[in-house]
C-alpha positions, -999 to 999 in steps of 0.1 A, spaced: 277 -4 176 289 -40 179 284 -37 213 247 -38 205 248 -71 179 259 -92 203 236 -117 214 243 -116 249 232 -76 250 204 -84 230 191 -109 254 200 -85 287 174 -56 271 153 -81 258 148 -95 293 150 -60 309 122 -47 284 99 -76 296 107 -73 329 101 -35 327 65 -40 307 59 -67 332 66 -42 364 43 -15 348 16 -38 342 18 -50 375 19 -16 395 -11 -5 374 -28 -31 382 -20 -33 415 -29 3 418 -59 7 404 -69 -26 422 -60 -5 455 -78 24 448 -109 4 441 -109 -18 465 -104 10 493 -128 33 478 -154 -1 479 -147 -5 517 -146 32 520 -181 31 508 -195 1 524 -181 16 557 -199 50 550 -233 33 540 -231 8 573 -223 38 596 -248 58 582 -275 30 580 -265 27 618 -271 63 630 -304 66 610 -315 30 628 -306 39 658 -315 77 663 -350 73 646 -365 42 669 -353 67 701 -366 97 680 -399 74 682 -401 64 717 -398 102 733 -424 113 710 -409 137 689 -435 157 667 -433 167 631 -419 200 629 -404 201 660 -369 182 655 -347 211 671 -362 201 707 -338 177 709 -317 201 722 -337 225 738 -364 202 753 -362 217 786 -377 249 773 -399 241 745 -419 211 758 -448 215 784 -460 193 812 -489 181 793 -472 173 761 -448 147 784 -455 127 814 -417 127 826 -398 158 814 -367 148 830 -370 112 817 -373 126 780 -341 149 788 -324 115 799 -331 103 765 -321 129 743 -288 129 758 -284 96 762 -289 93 717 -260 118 712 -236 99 739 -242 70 725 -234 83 690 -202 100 706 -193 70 722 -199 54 688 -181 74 667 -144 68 699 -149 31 688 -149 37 651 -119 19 636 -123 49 606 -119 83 611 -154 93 602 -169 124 609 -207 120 617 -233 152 614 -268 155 621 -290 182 608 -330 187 617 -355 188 591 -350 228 593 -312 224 587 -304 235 620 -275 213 636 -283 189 661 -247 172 662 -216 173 650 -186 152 657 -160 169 680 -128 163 654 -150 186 625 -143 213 650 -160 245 630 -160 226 599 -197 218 578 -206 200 557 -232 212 532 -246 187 505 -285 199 489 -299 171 469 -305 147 502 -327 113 494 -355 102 519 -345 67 534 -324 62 509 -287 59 509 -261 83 483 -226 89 485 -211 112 469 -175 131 466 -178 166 480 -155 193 497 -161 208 532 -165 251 539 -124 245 540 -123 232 509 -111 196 518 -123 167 497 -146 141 517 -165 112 509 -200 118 523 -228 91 529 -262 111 533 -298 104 540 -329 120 558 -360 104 577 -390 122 589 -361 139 620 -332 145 609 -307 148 579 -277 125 588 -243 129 569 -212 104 581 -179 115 560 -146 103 553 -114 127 543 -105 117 512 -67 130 517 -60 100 540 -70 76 511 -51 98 483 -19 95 509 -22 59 510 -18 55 473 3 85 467 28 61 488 23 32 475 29 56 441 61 66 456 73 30 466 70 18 430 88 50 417 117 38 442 117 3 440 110 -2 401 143 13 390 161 -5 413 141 -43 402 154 -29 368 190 -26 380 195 -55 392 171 -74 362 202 -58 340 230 -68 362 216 -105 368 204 -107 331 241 -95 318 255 -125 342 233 -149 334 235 -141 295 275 -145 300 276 -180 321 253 -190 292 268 -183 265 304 -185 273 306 -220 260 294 -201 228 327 -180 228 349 -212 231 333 -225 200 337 -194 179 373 -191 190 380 -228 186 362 -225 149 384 -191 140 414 -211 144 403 -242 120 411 -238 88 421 -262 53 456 -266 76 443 -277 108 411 -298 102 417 -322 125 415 -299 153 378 -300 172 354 -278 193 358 -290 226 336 -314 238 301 -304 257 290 -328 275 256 -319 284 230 -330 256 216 -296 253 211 -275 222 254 -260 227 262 -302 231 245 -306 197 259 -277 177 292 -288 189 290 -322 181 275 -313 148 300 -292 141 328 -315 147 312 -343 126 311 -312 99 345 -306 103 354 -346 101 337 -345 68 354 -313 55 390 -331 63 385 -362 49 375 -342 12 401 -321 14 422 -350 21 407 -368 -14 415 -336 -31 444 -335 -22 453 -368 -33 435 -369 -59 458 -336 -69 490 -349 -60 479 -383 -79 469 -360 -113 497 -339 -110 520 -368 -107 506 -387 -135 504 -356 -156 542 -347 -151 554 -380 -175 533 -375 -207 537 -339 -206 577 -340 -204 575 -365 -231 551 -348 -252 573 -317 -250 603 -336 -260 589 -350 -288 573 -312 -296 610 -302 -298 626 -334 -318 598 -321 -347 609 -287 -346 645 -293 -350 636 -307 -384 646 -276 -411 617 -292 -439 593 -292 -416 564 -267 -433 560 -232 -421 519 -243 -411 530 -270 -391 556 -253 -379 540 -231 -366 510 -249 -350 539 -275 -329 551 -242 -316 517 -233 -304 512 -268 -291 547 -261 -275 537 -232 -257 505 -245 -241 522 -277 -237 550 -256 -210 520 -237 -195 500 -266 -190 538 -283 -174 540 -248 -152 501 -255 -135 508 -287 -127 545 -284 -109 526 -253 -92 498 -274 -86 524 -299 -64 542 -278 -53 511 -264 -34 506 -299 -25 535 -305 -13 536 -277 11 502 -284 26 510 -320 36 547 -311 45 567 -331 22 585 -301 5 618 -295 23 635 -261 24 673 -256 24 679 -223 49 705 -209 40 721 -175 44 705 -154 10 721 -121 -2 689 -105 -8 702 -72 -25 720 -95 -52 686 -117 -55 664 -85 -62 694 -72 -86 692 -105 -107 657 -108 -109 654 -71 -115 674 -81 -154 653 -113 -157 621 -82 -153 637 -61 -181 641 -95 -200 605 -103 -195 594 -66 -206 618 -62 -234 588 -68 -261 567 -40 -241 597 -20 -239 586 -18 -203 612 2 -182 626 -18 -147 641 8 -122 661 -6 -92 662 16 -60 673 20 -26 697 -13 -25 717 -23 3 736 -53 17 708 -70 31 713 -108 42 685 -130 53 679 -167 64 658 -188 42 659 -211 6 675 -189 -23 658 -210 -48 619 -208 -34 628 -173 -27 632 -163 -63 604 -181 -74 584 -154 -46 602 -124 -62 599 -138 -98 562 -145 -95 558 -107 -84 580 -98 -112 561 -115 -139 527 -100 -126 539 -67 -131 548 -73 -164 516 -87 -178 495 -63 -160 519 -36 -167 507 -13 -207 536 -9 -228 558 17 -222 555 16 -188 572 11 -155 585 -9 -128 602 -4 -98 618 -29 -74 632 -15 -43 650 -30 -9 648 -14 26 658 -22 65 627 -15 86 626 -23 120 646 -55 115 628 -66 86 636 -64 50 611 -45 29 611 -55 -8 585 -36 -28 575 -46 -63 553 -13 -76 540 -12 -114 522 13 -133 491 -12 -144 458 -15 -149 458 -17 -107 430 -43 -89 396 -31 -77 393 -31 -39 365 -60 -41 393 -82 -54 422 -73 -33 406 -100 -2 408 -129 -29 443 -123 -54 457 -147 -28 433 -177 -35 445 -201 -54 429 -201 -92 413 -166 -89 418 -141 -117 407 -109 -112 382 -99 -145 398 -65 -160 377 -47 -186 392 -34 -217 423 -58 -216 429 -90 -234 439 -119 -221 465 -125 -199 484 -157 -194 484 -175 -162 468 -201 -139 467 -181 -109 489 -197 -88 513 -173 -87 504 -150 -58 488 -184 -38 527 -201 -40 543 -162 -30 523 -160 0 530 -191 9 569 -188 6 568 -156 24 549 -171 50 572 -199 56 602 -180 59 582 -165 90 574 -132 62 541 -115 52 534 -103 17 509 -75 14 499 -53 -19 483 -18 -21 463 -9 -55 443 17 -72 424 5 -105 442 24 -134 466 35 -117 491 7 -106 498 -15 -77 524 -22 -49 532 -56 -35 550 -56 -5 572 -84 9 580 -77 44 608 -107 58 630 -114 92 667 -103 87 693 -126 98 
């Protein structure tokens, strides 16, 4: 389905579709322009030849002196005219014969295949062009010197177009076989049917090219943006040096990116400057804190409230040497000591300081699966990755419940699972436990010490000894963080 999201599909079908409606429109119209333009010559044709016969055959029909009622003499003159009714017999014979050649001869030089047929007032047939070989054609309702076409179908049942009239001698029809002119379109039907797929082929093939060569400089920019992140924001979307709408978004872009680095860069000052200043009245407040408490009169009230004071006061001291340390590592000033770390001894230790820390929820800590397992990497920010884990487990961990720390060798890593029996994190949250400050709202629990740092400065230990951390979780049921790191 994300085949069919992508813009550069949508604009091959969109350009297809149009093409497509544009093809249709065009070969109806085309078409239907055709078949009306052809039937329209068809008939002015039809009406001229016929106009032609009738002027021609009665002027002749005229000068030989044909009599009313007497049409079918044309051909039979010989016998059925006397002496006295002519002065020239054989001159009138002449005549007659010389109207139908000249018709014949007429209907050789026709560009059209036309058929011509000439009928006496009687009905009897006078002529009939030699290509309608047996064939009639029969039409009833004929106007007088007037001109009417009409579709009709010969005694074979062929279709014709048929221009008729009648004068005071004959009934004159001049017709056209339809077929010829359905064959004409019926190919030109055909053509479309065969050449409008194949437009459409190529519409998709170009369209698909062309939609790629225009938005590839689109791909570059996503791929360039996917890399830039808080770390790298003085990377840039490579240059386009066309002043199109692509130049614009880039350069817009990397002026938005400019901007982005230079707050995160005041943040991040303005963090390492807080956190700096912070560290001096805090230690001394704390110092002082303790100097009180030492002091045996001291009232059980106050007492009691410096302690409280106390403890904020080493919370408040734990945010901010998180908050640096954070700091530190995103502007590389934080130094790691690699050296070569018994890891099974490391999860051993902090798997007492656990039990310490779950003492007051009688919270049981089960090691398994330990081996000698030696990595490459800082002891000291190590623990601080395992001990973070460790902590979480415990405050999110009910009394009288469990957790289990285990070490592993897969496929050259080591595997170090920290798995609770907790309240567990809903899947909305488990994209965001890594971002730094975010505390995951739990219903029915009270409140939970922490600044949520913890997981932000994990991830980035394990991910600066080369590592990944990874957790599993199902709400009320308990959750697994996974530290997966290089062996030695």
């Amino acid at each position: 389905m994300q085949f069919f999201h992508s813009i550069r599909t949508k604009l091959t079908l969109w350009y297809t579709a149009m093409l497509g409606i544009t093809l249709l429109g065009f070969g109806g119209t085309a078409y239907l322009f055709t078949r009306t333009t052809l039937s329209e010559n068809l008939d002015r044709s039809l009406h001229n030849e016929v106009k032609w016969v009738n002027e021609f055959i009665e002027p002749q029909a005229k000068k030989i002196r044909l009599k009313r009622g007497a049409i079918q003499e044309l051909q039979q003159l010989k016998q059925s005219v006397t002496p006295a009714e002519t002065e020239n017999p054989d001159d009138q014979e002449a005549a007659i014969d010389e109207i139908w050649n000249q018709i014949y001869q007429h209907t050789l030089l026709s560009p059209r295949r036309q058929y011509i047929q000439i009928l006496d007032r009687n009905g009897d047939l006078l002529y009939r062009s030699p290509s309608l070989g047996k064939q009639t054609l029969q039409f009833n309702d004929i106007p007088y010197r007037t001109i009417k076409i009409v579709n009709i179908e010969n005694t074979e049942g062929r279709p014709f177009r048929l221009a008729i009239t009648q004068n005071d001698y004959v009934k004159i029809f001049v017709a056209y076989p339809l077929q010829e002119l359905n064959d004409v379109l019926d190919d030109m039907f055909s053509n479309f049917r065969i050449l409008a797929p194949i437009a459409l082929l190529v519409s998709i093939i170009g369209g698909w090219f062309l939609a790629h060569k225009s938005l590839k400089p689109v791909d570059t920019i996503t791929k360039t943006a996917r890399e830039i992140s808080a770390k790298n924001l003085t990377q840039q979307l490579p240059a386009h040096n066309v002043d199109d709408e692509l130049g614009r978004l880039t350069a817009t872009f990397n002026a938005m990116i400019t901007r982005l680095n230079e707050s995160f860069a005041q943040i991040q000052r303005f963090s390492a400057d807080a956190s700096h200043e912070l560290r001096t009245p805090l230690t001394i407040m704390r110092g002082e804190i303790e100097v009180a408490l030492r002091n045996k009169r001291l009232p059980n009230p106050t007492r009691e409230l410096l302690m409280s004071v106390h403890d904020e006061l080493v919370r408040l001291s734990s945010i901010v040497e998180s908050l640096m340390t954070l700091i530190k590592s995103e502007t590389g000033r934080l130094v790691f000591q690699f050296d070569n770390v018994s890891l099974d001894t490391m999860i051993q230790e902090i798997a007492e300081d656990t039990q310490v820390l779950g003492e007051k929820k009688k919270i049981k800590v089960e090691v398994k699966s330990l081996g000698t397992v030696n990595i490459h990497g800082d002891a000291v920010r190590l623990r601080q990755l395992f001990l973070n884990l460790a902590e979480n487990a415990v405050k999110y961990t009910p009394p009288r419940g469990k957790i289990t720390l285990s070490l592993s060798r897969v496929n050259g890593n080591a595997v170090v699972d920290v798995q609770d029996t907790g309240i567990g994190i809903a899947r909305k949250d488990l994209p965001k436990i890594f971002n730094r400050f975010y505390r995951v709202k739990r219903e029915g629990t009270g409140a939970v010490d922490g600044s949520g740092l913890g997981l932000a400065i994990a991830q980035w230990i394990a991910e600066a000894h080369h590592g990944t951390i990874q957790v599993q979780s199902q709400p009320r049921k308990g959750s697994t963080f996974t530290v997966t790191l290089p062996l030695s």
